[in-house]
N, C-alpha and C positions, 0 to 999 in steps of 0.2 A: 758911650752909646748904651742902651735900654732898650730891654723888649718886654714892652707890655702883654700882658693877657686876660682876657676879661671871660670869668665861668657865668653861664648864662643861668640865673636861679631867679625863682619868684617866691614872692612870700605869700605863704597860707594864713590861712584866717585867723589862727591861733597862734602864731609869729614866729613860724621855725622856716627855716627857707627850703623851697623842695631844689634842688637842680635839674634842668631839664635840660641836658647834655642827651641823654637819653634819648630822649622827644626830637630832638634837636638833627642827630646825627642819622643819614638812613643807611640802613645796612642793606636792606632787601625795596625791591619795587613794591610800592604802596597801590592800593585801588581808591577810586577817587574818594572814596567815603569817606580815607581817611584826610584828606583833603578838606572837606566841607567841616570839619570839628572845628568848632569856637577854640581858641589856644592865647595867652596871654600876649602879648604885643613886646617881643624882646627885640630891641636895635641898637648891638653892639656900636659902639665907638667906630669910625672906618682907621682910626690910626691904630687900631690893637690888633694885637693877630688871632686868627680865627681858629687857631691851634691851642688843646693844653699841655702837648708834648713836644718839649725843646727838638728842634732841625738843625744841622749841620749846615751853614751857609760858609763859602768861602770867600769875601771878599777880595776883592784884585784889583788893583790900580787901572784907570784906563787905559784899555786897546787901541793902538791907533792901526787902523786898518792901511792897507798901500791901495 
């Protein structure tokens, strides 16, 4: 079993890739303006995780309920 992860970057015009994790992440409430900004078109994979920091998952055999 694999867990992929995909870092969301675009390329600039001069071929160095920016990452926009940054951009991406909100940490505070935004006002709509920022909202309305033109921003490049990132649509991660839906089988990859949306995380770049490994989580603790515990797998468990199924529960059979009574």
């Amino acid at each position: 079993m694999a867990d992929f992860q995909y870092l969301a970057s675009h390329n600039e015009t001069d071929g160095n890739q920016m990452s926009l994790y940054d951009k991406i992440i909100l940490r505070k409430p935004e006002k709509k303006d920022f909202y309305d900004n033109p921003v490049p078109l990132f649509l991660p994979p839906p089988i990859f995780s949306r995380l770049d920091t490994p989580v603790d998952y515990y797998y468990r055999p199924d529960v059979l309920h009574r």
